[in-house]
PDB file of N, CA, C, O and CB in Angstrom:
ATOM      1  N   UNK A   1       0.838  -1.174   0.000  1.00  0.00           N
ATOM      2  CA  UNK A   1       0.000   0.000   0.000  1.00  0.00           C
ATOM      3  C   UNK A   1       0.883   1.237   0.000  1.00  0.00           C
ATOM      4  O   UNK A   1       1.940   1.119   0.621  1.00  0.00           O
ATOM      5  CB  UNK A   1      -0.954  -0.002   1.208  1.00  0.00           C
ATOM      6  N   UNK A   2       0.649   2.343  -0.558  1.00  0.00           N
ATOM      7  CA  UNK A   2       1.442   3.629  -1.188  1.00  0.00           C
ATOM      8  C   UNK A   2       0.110   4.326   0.019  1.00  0.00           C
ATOM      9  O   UNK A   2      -1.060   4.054   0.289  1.00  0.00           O
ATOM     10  CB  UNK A   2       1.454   4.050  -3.518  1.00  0.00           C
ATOM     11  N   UNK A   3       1.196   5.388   0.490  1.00  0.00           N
ATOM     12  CA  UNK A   3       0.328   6.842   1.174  1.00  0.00           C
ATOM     13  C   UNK A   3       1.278   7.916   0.420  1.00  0.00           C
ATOM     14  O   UNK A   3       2.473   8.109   0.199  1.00  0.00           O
ATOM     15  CB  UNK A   3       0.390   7.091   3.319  1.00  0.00           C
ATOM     16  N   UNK A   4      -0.570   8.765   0.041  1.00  0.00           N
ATOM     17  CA  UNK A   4       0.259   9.688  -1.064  1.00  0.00           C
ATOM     18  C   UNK A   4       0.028  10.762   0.144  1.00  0.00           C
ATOM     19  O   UNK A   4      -1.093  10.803   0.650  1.00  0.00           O
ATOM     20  CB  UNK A   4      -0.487  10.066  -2.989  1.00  0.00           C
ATOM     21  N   UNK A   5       1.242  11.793   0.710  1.00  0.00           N
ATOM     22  CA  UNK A   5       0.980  12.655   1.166  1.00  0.00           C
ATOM     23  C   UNK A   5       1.573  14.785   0.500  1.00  0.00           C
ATOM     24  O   UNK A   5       2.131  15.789   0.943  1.00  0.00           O
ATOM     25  CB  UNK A   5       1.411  11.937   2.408  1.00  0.00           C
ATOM     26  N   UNK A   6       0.955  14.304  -0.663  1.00  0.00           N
ATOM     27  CA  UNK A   6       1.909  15.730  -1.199  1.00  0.00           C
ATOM     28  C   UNK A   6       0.763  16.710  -1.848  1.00  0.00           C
ATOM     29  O   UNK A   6      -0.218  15.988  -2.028  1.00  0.00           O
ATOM     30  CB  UNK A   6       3.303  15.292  -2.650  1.00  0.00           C
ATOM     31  N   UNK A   7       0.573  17.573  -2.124  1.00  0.00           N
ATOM     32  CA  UNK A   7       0.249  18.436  -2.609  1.00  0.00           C
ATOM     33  C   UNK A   7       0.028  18.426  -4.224  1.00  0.00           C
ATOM     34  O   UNK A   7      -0.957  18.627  -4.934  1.00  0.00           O
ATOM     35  CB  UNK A   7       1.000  19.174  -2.125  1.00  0.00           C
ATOM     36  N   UNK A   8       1.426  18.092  -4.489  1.00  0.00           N
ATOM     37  CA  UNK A   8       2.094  17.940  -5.778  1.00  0.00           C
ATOM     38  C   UNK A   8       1.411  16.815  -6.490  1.00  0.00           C
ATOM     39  O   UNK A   8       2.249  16.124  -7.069  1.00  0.00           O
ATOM     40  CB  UNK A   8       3.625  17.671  -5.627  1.00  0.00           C
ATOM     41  N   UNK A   9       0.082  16.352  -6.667  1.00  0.00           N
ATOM     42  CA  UNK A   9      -0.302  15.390  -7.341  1.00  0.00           C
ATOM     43  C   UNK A   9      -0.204  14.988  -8.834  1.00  0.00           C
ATOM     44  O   UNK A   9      -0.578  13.913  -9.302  1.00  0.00           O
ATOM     45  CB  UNK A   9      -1.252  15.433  -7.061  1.00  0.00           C
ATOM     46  N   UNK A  10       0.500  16.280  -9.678  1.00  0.00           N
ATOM     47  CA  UNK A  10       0.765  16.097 -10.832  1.00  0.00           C
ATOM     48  C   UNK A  10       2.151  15.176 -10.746  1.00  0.00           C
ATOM     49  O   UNK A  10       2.451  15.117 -11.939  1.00  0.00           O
ATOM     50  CB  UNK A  10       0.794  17.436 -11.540  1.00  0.00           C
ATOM     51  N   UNK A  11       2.853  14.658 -10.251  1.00  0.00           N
ATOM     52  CA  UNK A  11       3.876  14.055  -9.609  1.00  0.00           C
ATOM     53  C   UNK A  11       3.749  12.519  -9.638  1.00  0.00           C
ATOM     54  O   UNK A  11       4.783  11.856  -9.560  1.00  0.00           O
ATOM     55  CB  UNK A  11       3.940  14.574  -8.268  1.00  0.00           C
ATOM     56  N   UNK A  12       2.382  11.820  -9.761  1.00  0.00           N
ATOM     57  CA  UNK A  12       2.075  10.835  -9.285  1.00  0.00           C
ATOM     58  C   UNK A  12       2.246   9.718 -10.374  1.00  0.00           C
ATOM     59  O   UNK A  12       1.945   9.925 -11.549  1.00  0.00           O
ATOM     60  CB  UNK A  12       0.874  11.027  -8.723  1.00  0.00           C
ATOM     61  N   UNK A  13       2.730   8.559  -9.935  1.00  0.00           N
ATOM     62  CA  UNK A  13       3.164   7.611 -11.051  1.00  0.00           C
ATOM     63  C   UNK A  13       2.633   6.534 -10.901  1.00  0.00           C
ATOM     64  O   UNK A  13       3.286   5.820 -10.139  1.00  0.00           O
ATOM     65  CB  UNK A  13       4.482   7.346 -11.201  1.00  0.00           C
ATOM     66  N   UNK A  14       1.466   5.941 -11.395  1.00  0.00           N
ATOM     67  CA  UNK A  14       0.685   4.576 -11.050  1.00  0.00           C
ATOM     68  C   UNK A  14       1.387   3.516 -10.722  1.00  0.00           C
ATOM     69  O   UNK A  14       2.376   3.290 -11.418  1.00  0.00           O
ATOM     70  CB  UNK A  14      -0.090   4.082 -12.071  1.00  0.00           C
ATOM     71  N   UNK A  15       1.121   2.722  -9.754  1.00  0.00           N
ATOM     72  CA  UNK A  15       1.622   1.758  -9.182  1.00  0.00           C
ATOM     73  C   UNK A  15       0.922   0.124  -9.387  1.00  0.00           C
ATOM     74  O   UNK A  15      -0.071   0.246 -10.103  1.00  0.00           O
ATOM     75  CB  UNK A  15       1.626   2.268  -7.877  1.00  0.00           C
ATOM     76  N   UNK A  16       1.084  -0.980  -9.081  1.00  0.00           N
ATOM     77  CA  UNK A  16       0.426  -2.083  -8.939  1.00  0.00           C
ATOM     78  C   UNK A  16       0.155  -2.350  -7.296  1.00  0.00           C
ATOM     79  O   UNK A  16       0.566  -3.348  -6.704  1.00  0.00           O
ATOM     80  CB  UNK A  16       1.233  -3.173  -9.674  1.00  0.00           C
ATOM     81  N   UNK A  17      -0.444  -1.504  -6.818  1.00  0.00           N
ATOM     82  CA  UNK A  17      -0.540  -1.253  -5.169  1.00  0.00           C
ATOM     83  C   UNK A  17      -1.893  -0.456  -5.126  1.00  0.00           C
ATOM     84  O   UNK A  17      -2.088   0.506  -5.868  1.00  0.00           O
ATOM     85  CB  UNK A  17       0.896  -0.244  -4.410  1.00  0.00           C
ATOM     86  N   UNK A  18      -2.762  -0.883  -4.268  1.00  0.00           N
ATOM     87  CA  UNK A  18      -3.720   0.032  -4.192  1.00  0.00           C
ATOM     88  C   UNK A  18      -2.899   1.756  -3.271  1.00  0.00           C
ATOM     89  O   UNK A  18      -2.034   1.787  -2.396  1.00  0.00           O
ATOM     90  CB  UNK A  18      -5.122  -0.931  -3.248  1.00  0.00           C
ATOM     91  N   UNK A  19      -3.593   2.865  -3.910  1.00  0.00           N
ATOM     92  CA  UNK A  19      -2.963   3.790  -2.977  1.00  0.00           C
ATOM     93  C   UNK A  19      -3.800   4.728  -2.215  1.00  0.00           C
ATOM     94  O   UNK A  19      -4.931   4.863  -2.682  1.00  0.00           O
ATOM     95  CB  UNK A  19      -2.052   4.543  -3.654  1.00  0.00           C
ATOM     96  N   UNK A  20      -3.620   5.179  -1.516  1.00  0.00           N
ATOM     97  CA  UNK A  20      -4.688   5.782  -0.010  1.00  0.00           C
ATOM     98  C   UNK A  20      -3.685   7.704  -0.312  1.00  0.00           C
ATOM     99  O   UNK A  20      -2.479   7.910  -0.447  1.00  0.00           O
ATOM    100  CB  UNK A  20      -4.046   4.394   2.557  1.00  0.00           C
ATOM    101  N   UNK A  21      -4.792   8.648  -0.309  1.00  0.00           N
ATOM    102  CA  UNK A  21      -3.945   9.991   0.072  1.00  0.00           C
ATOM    103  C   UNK A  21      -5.088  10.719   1.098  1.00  0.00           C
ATOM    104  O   UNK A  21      -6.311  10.730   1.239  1.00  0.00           O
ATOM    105  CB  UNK A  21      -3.488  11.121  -1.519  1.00  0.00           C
ATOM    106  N   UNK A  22      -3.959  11.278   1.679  1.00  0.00           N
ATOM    107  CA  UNK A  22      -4.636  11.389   2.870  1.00  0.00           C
ATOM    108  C   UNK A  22      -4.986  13.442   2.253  1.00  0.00           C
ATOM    109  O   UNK A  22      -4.208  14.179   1.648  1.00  0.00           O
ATOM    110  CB  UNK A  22      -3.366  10.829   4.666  1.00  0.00           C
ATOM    111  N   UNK A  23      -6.218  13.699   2.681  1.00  0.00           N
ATOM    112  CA  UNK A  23      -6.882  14.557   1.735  1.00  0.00           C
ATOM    113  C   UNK A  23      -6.364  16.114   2.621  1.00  0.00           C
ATOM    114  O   UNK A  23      -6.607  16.094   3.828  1.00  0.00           O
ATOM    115  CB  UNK A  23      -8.841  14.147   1.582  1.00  0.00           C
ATOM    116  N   UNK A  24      -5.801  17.180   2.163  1.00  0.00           N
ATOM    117  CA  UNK A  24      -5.258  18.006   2.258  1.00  0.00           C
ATOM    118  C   UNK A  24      -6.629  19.481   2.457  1.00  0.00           C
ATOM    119  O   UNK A  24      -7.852  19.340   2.430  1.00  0.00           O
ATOM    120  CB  UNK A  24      -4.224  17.817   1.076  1.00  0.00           C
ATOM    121  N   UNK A  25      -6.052  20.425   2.595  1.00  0.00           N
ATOM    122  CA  UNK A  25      -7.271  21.614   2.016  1.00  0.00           C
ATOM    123  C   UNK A  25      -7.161  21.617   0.691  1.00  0.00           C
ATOM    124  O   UNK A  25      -6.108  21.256   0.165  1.00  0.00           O
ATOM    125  CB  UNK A  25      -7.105  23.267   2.483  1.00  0.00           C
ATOM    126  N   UNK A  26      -8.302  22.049  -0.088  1.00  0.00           N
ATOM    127  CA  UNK A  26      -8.480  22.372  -1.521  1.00  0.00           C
ATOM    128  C   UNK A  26      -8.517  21.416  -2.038  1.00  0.00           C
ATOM    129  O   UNK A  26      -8.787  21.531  -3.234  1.00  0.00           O
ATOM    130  CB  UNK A  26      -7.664  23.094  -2.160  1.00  0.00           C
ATOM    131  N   UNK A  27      -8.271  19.835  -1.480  1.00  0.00           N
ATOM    132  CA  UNK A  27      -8.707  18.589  -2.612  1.00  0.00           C
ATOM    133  C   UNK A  27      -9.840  18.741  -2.384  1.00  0.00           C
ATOM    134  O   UNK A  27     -10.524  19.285  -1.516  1.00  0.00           O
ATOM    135  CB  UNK A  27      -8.277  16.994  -2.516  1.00  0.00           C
ATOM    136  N   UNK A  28     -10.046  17.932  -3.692  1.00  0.00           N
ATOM    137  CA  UNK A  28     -11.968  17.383  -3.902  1.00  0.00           C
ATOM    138  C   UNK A  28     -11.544  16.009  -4.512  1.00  0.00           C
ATOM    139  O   UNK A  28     -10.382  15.641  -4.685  1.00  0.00           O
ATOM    140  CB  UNK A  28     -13.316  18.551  -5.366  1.00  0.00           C
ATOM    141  N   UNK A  29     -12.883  15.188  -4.863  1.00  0.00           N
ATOM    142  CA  UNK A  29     -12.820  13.998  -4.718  1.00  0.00           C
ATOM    143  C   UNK A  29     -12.428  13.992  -6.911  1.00  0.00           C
ATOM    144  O   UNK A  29     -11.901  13.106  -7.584  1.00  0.00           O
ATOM    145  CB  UNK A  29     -14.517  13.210  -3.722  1.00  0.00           C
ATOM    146  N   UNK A  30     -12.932  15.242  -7.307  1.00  0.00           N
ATOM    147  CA  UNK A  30     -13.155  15.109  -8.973  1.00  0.00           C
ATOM    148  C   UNK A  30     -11.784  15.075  -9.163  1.00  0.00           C
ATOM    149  O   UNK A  30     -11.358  14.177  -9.889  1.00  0.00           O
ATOM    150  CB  UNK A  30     -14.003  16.406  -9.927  1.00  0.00           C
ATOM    151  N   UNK A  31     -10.801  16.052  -8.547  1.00  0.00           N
ATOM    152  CA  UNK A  31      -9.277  16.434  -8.548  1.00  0.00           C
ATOM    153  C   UNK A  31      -8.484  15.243  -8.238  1.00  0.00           C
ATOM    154  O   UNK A  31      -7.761  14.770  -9.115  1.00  0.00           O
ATOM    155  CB  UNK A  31      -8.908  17.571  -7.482  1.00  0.00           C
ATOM    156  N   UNK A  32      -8.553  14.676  -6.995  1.00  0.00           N
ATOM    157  CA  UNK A  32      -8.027  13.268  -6.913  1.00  0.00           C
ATOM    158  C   UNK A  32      -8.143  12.121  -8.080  1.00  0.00           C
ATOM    159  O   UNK A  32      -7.290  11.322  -8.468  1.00  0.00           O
ATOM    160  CB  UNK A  32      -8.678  12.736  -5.789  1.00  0.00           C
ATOM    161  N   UNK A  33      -9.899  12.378  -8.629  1.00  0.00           N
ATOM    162  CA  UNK A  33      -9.566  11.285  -9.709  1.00  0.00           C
ATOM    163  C   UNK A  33      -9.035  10.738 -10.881  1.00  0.00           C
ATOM    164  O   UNK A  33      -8.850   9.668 -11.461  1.00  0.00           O
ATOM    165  CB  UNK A  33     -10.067  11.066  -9.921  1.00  0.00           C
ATOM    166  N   UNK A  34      -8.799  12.459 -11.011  1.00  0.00           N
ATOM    167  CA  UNK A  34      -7.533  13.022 -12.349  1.00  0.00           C
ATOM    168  C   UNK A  34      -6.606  13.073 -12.246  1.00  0.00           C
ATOM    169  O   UNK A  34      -5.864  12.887 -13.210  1.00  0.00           O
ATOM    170  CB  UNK A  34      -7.388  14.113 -12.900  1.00  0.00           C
ATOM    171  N   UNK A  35      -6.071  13.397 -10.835  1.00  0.00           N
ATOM    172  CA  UNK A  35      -4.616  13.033 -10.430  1.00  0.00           C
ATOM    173  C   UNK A  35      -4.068  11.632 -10.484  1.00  0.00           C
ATOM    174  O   UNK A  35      -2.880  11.451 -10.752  1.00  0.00           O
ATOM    175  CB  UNK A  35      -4.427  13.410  -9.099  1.00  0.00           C
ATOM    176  N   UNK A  36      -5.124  10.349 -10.170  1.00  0.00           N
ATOM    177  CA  UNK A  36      -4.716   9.028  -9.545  1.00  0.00           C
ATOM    178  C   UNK A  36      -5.053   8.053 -10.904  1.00  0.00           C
ATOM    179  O   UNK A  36      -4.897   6.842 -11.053  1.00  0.00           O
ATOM    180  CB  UNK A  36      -5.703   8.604  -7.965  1.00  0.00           C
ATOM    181  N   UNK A  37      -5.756   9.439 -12.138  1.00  0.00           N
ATOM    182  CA  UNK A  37      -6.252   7.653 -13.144  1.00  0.00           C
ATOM    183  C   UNK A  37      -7.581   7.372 -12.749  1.00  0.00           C
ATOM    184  O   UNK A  37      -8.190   6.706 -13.586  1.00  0.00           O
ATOM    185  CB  UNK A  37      -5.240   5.897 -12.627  1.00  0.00           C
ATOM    186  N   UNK A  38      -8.264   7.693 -11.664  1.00  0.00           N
ATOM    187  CA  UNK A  38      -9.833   6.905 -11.587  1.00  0.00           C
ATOM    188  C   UNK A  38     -10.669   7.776 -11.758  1.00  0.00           C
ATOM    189  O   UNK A  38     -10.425   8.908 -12.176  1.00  0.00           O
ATOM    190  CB  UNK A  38     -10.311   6.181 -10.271  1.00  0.00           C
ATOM    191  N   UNK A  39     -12.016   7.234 -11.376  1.00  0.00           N
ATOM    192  CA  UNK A  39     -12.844   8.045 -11.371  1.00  0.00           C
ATOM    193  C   UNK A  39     -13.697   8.630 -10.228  1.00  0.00           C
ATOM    194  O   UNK A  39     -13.641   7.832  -9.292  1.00  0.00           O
ATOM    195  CB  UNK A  39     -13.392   7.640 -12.106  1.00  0.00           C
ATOM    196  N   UNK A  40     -14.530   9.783  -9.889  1.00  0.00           N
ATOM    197  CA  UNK A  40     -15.175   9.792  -9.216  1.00  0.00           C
ATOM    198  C   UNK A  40     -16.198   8.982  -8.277  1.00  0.00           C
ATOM    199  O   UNK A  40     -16.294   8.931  -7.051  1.00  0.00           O
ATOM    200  CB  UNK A  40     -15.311  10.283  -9.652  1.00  0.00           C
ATOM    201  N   UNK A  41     -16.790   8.482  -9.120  1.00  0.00           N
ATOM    202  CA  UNK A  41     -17.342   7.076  -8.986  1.00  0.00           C
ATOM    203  C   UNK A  41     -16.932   5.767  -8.214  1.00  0.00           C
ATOM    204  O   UNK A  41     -17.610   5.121  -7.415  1.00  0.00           O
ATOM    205  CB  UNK A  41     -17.346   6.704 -10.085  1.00  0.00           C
ATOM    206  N   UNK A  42     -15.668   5.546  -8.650  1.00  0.00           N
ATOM    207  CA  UNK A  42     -14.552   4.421  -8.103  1.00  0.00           C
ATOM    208  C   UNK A  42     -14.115   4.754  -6.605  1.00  0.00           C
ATOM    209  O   UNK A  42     -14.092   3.888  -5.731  1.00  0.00           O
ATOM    210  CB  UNK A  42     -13.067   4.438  -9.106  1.00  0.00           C
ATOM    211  N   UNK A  43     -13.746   6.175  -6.375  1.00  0.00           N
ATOM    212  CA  UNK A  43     -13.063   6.630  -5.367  1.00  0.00           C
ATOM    213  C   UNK A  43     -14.247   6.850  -4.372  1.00  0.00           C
ATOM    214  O   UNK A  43     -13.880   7.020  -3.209  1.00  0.00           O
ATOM    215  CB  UNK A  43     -12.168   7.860  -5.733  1.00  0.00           C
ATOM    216  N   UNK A  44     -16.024   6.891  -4.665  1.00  0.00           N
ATOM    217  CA  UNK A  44     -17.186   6.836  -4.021  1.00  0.00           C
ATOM    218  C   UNK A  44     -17.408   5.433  -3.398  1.00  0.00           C
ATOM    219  O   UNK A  44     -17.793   5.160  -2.262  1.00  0.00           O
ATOM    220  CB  UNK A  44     -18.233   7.224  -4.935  1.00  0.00           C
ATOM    221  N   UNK A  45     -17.078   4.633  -4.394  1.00  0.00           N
ATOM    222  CA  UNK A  45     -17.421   3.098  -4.003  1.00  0.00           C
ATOM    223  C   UNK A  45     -16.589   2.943  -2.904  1.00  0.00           C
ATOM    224  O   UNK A  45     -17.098   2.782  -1.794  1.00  0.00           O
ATOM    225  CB  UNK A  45     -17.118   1.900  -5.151  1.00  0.00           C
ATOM    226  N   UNK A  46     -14.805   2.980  -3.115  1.00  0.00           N
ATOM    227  CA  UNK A  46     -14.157   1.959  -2.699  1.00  0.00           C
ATOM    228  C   UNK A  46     -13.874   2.639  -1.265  1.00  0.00           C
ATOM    229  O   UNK A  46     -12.999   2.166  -0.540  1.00  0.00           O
ATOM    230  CB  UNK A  46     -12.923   1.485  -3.662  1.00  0.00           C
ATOM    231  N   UNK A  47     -14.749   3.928  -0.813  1.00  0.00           N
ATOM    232  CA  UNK A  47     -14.598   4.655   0.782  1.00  0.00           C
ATOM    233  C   UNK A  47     -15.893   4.871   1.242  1.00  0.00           C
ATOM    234  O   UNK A  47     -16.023   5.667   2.172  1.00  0.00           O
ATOM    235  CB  UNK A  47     -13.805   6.195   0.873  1.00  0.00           C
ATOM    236  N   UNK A  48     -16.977   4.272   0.735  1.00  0.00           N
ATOM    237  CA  UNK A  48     -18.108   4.585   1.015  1.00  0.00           C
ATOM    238  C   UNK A  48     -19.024   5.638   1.201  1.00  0.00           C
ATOM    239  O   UNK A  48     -20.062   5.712   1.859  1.00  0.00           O
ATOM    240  CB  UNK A  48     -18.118   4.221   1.601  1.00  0.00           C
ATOM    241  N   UNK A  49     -18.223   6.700   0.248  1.00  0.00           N
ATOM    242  CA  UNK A  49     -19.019   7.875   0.188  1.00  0.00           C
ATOM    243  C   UNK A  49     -20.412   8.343  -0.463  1.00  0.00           C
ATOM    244  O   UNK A  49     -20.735   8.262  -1.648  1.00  0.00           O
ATOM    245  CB  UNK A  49     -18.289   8.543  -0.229  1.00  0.00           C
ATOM    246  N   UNK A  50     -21.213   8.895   0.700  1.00  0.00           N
ATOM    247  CA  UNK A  50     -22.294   9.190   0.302  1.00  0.00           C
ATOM    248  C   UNK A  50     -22.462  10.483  -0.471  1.00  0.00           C
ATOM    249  O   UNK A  50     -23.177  10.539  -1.472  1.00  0.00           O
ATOM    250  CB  UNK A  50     -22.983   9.107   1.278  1.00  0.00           C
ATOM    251  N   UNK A  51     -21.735  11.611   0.050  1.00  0.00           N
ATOM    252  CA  UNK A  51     -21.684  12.451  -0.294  1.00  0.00           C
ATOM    253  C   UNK A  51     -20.296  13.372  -0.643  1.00  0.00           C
ATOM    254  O   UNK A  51     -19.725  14.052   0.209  1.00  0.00           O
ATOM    255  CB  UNK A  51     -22.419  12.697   0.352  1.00  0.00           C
ATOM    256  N   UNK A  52     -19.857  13.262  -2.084  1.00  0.00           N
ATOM    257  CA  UNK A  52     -18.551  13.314  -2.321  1.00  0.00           C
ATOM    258  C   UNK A  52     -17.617  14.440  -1.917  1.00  0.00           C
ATOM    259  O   UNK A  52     -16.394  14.435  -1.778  1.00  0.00           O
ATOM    260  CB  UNK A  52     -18.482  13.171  -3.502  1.00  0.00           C
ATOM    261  N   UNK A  53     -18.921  15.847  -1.693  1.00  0.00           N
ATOM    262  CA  UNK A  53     -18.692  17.083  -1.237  1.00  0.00           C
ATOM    263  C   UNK A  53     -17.873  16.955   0.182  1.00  0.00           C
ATOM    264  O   UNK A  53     -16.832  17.603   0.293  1.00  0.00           O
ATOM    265  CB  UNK A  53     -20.060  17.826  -1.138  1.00  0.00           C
ATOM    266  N   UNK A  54     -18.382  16.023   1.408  1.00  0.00           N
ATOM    267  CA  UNK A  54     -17.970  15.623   2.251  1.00  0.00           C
ATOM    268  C   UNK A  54     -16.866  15.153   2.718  1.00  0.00           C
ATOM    269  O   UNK A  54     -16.616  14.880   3.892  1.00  0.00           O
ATOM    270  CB  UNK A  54     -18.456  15.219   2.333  1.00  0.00           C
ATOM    271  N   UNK A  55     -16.035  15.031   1.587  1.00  0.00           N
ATOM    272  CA  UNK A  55     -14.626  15.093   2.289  1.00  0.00           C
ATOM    273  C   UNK A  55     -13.568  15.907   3.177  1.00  0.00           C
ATOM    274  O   UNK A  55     -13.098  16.989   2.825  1.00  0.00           O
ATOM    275  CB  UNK A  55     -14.098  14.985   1.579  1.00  0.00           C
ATOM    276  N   UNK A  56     -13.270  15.284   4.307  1.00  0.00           N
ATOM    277  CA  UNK A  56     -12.395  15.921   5.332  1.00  0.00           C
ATOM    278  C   UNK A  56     -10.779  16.243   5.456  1.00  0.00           C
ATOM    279  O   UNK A  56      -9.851  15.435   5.416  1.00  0.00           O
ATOM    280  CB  UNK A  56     -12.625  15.208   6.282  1.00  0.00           C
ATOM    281  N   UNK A  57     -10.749  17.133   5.558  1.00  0.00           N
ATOM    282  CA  UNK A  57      -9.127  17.122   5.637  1.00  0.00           C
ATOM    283  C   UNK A  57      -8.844  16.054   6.796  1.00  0.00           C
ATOM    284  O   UNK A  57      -9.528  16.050   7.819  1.00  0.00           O
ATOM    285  CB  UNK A  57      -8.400  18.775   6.061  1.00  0.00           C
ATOM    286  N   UNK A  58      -7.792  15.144   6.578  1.00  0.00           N
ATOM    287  CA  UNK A  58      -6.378  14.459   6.862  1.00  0.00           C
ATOM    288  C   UNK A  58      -7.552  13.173   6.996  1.00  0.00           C
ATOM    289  O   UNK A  58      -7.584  12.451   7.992  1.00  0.00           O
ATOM    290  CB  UNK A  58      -5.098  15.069   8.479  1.00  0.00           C
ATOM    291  N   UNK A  59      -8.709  12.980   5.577  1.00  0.00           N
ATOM    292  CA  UNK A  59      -9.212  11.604   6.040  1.00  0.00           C
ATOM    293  C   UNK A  59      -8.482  11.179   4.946  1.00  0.00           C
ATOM    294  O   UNK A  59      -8.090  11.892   4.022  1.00  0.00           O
ATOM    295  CB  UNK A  59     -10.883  11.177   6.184  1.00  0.00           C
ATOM    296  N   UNK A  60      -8.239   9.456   5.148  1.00  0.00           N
ATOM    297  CA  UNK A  60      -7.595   8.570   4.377  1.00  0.00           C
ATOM    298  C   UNK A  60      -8.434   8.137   3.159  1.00  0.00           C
ATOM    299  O   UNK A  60      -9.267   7.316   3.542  1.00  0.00           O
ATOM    300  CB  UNK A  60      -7.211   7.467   5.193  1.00  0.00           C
ATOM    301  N   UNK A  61      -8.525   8.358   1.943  1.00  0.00           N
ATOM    302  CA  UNK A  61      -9.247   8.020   1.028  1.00  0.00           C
ATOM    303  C   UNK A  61      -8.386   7.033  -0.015  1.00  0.00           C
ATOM    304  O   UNK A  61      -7.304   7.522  -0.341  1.00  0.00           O
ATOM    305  CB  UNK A  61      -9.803   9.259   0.488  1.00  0.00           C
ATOM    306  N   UNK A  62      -8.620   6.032  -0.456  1.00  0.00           N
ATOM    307  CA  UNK A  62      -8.248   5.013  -1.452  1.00  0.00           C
ATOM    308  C   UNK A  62      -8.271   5.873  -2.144  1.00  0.00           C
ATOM    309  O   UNK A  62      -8.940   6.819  -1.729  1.00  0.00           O
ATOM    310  CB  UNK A  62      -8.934   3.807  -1.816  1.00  0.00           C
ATOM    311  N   UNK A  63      -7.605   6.052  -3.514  1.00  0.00           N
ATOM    312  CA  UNK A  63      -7.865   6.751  -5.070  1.00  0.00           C
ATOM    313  C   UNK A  63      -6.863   5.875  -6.096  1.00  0.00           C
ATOM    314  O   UNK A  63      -6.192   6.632  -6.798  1.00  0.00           O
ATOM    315  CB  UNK A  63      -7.344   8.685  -5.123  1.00  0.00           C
ATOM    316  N   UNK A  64      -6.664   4.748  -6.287  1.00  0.00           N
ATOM    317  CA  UNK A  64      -6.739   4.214  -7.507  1.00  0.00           C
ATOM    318  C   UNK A  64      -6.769   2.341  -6.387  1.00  0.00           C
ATOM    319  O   UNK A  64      -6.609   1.989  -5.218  1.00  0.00           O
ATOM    320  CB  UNK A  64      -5.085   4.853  -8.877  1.00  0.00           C
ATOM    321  N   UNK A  65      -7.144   1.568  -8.014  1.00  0.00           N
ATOM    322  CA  UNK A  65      -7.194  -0.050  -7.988  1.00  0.00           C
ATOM    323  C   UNK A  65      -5.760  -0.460  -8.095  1.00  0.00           C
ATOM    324  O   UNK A  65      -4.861   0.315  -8.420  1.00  0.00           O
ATOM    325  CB  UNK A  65      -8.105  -0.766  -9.278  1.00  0.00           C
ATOM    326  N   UNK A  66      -5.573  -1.929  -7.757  1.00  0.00           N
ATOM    327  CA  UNK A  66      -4.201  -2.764  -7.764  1.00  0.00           C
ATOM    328  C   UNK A  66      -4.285  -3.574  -8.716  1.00  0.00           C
ATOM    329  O   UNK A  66      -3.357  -4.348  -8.952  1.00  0.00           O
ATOM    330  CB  UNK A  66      -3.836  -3.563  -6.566  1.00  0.00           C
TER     331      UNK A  66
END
């Protein structure tokens, strides 16, 4: 398992590891999914989000598959 903790998400190089980033100010869940390769959708399923707006700073969110 990869913890992405940077800012710098244009930086990010897909792995064969599921990876978890732990969510900063100014992420959103649409931004993560463009950064990581997935989709909105994917990154809803695989943390159980109901409401995608709802993301917290320093929560651990999955954003891509292995």
């Amino acid at each position: 398992m990869n913890l992405i903790e940077t800012s710098d998400l244009t930086k990010y190089d897909a792995s064969n590891e599921e990876v978890y980033h732990i969510v900063k100010k100014g992420d959103s869940v649409s931004g993560l999914a463009k950064a990581y390769g997935s989709t909105q959708v994917q990154i809803q399923q695989w943390n159980g989000l109901v409401d995608l707006s709802l993301i917290k700073v320093n929560q651990r969110l999955r954003v891509n598959e292995f």
